[in-house]
N, C-alpha and C positions, 0 to 999 in steps of 0.2 A: 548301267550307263556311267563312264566314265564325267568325272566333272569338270572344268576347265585347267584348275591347277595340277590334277593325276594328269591329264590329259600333256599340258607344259613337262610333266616332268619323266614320263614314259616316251614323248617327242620331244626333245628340245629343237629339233629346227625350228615344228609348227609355233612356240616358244619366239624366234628368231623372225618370223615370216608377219607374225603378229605384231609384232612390235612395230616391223617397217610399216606395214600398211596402216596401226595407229598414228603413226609418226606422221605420215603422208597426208589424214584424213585432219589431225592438232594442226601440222604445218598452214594448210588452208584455212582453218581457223586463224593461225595467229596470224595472218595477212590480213585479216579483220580486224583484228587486236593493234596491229604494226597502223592501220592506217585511221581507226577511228578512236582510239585511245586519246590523242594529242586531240584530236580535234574536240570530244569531247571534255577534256580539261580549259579548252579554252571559251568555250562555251558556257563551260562555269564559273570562269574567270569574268568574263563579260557579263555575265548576270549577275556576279558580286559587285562588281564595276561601276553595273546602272544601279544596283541598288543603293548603293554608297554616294552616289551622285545623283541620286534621286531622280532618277533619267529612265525613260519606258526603252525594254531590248530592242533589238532592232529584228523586221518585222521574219516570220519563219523560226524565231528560235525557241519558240515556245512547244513546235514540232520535236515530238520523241525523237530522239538520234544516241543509242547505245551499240551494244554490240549485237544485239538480236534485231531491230527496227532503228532505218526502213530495209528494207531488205535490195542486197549487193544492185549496182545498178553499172551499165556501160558509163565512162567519166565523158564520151564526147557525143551520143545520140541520149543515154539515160534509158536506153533497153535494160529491162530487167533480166537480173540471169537467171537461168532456167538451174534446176536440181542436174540436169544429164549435162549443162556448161561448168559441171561447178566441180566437178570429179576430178580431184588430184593429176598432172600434169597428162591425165588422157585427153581431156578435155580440151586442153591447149595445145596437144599437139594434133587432135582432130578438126578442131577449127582452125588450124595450121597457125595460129596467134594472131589471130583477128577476130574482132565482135561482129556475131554472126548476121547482127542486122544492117550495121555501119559500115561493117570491113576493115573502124579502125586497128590499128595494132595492138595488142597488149603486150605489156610491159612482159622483159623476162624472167621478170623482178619474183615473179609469183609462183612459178612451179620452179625454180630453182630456194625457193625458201622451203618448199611443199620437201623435195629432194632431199633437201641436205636436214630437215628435221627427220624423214625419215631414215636417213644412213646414220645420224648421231642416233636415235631409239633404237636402233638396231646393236649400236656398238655397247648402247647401255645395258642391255638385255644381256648380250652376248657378255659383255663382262663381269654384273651383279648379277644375273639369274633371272629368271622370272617368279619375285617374291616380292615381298613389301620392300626392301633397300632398292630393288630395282624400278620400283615403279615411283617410289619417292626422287631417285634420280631424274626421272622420265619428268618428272614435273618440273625439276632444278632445271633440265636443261632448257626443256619449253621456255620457261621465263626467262632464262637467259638469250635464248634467241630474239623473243620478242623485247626485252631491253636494248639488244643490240641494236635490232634495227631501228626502231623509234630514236636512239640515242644519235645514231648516221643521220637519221632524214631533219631530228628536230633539235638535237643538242639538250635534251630531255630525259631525263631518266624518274617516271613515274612513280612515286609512293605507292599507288595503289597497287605496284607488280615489285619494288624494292622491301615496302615494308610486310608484306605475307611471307615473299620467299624469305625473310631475318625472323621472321619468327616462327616459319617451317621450320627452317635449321636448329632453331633450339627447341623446338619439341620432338623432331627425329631423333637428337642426340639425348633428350631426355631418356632414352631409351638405351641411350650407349651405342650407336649404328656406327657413327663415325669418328665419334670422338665421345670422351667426357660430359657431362653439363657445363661442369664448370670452366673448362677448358673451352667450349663454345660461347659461353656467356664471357671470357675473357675476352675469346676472338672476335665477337662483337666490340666489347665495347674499344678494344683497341685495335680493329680495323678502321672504326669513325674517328676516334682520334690521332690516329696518326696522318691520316689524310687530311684530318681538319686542322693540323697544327704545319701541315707545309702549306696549308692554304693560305694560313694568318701568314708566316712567315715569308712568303712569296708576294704575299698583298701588300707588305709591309716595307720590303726592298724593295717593288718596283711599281708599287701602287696599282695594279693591276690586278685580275682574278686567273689563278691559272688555272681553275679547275669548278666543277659546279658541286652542290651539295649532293646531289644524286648519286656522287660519286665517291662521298662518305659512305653513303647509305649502304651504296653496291659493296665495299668492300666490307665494310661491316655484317653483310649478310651473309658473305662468303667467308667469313671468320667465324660465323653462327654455324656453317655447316660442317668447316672444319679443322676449326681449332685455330687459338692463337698461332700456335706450334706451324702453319703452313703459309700465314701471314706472309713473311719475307720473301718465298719463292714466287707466293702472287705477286707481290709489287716488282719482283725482279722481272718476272717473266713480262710481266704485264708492259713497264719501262722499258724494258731489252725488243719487244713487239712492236710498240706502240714510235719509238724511235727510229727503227729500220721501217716502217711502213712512211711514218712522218717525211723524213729525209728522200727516200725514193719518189714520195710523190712531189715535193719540191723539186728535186731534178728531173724528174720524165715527166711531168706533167708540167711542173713549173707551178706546181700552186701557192696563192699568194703565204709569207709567210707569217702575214697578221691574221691571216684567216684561220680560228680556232679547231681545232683536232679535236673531236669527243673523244676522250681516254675511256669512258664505258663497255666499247667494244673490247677491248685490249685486257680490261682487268675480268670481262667474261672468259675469253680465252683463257687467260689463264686460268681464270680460276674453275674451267669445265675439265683442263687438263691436269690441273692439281688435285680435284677432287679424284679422278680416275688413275694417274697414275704419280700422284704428287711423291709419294713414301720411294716410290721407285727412282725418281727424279734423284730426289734428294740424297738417297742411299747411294746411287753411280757419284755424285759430284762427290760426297766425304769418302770416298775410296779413289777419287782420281787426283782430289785437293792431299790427299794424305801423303804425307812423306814417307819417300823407297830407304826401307832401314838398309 
C-alpha cells in the first residue's frame, strides 16, 4: 500500500487536488480566525481594564469565547450551524445564501475567503511541490490571509498571528529553505526598523501616526522568511499597491481622505508574491533597468 507522500509523488494532480480542498476546508477555518480573533483580544483588553480599575467585567464575559467555543451561530436568529451548513462554499451555494432557519442573507464575504485560500494552496503546491517547503508555504499564506482580513475589518494586526509566523521564518530558514539564518535574522530585524523609523519620522513632521505597530511586525516577519535582500521589493510593491488602490477608491468611491488605509493588506500581497516569484521579479527589472551597450 502506497503511503500518502509515494502516493503525491507518483500523482501529482492528486498532490494538486489536495491542497485545494485543504485550502477550502483552512479557508473556513480562518473565517473563524478573521471574525473571533479581534473580538477575543478585546475581551482581554477589558478584563485587564476592569482589573486595573478594580471594576467587576461586565456581565457574559466570563463565558468561554475562543476559536473552538461557543460553536458558529446564525448573527440575526442565533441558529446554530449544522456540520452539512458548514461545508466549504456547497453549503452556501445550497442554501442559496441564506440561514436556513431565518432566511437571513449571508455575507459573501465567506465562501469567497473559503475560495480564494483554496486557489492560493493550490498555486503553492503546484509551485513548491508537495513537501515540507510546500506545506511551510501553505501555513505562510493562511496567516497572511487571515492578517489581511482582520487588518480590513479592524485596523489590527495580531501578535498572536505576526509574532509565530517571524518566528516560523527563522526556524524554516534555519534549515536554509529560503534564505540564510542570518540573512533572515537580518531581515527581521530591519524589516521592523525600517518601518519604525518612517513611523518616528512621519510622527515627527506632522504629528500624526501613519502607520500601526502591526505593521513593523508584518514586515519584519516577512524579512524573517525571506531575507533582508527582498525587503525593498516588498516595500516597493507594497507602496506602488497600496497607492493605486488608495487613490482609486478616493475617486470612485469618494472615500473620505482622513479616514485611515490599513497598509497590512498591501505588504501581504507583496510579500506572498515576493516570496513565490520575488528572485524572478527582480532578475526582469535589472535586465530591463540595465543599460543597451
Amino acid at each position: 500500500m502506497l503511503s500518502i507522500p509515494e502516493v503525491f509523488v507518483l500523482y501529482p494532480a492528486s498532490a494538486l487536488i489536495g491542497a485545494a480542498i485543504l485550502g477550502l476546508l483552512v479557508g473556513s477555518f480562518l473565517n473563524v480566525v478573521i471574525y473571533r480573533v479581534p473580538k477575543m483580544l478585546e475581551r482581554e483588553w477589558h478584563e485587564q481594564c476592569c482589573e486595573l480599575l478594580e471594576q467587576e467585567p461586565k456581565t457574559g464575559s466570563d463565558k468561554p469565547f475562543n476559536l473552538v467555543v461557543p460553536n458558529s451561530t446564525c448573527p440575526h436568529c442565533g441558529h446554530g450551524i449544522k456540520p452539512w451548513e458548514n461545508i466549504p462554499i456547497v453549503s452556501y451555494l445550497f442554501l442559496k445564501g441564506r440561514c436556513s432557519a431565518c432566511g437571513a442573507s449571508i455575507s459573501a464575504r465567506y465562501p469567497i475567503i473559503e475560495l480564494v485560500t483554496g486557489v492560493l494552496s493550490f498555486f503553492v503546491i503546484y509551485h513548491f511541490g508537495a513537501n515540507l517547503t510546500g506545506l511551510s508555504v501553505l501555513v505562510f499564506t493562511w496567516a497572511l490571509i487571515a492578517l489581511t482580513m482582520i487588518d480590513i475589518d479592524t485596523q489590527l494586526l495580531p501578535d498572536n498571528i505576526t509574532l509565530p509566523l517571524l518566528w516560523l521564518g527563522l526556524i524554516v530558514n534555519s534549515f536554509g529553505v529560503f534564505t540564510s539564518l542570518t540573512d533572515a535574522l537580518w531581515g527581521a530585524v530591519a524589516g521592523y526598523l525600517s518601518l519604525w523609523s518612517i513611523y518616528w519620522l512621519f510622527k515627527l513632521l506632522t504629528g500624526k501616526e501613519g502607520m500601526g505597530f502591526g505593521d513593523f511586525k508584518l514586515l519584519a516577519a516577512l524579512g524573517a522568511w525571506m531575507g533582508w535582500q527582498m525587503l525593498p521589493l516588498i516595500v516597493l510593491m507594497s507602496s506602488f499597491v497600496g497607492a493605486a488602490i488608495g487613490i482609486g477608491m478616493i475617486l470612485i468611491r469618494g472615500r473620505d481622505r482622513n479616514i485611515p488605509i490599513p497598509f497590512g493588506p498591501y505588504l501581504a500581497i507583496a510579500g506572498w508574491l515576493s516570496l513565490l516569484w520575488g528572485d524572478m521579479l527582480i532578475t526582469q527589472y535589472l535586465q530591463f533597468a540595465a543599460p543597451t551597450p
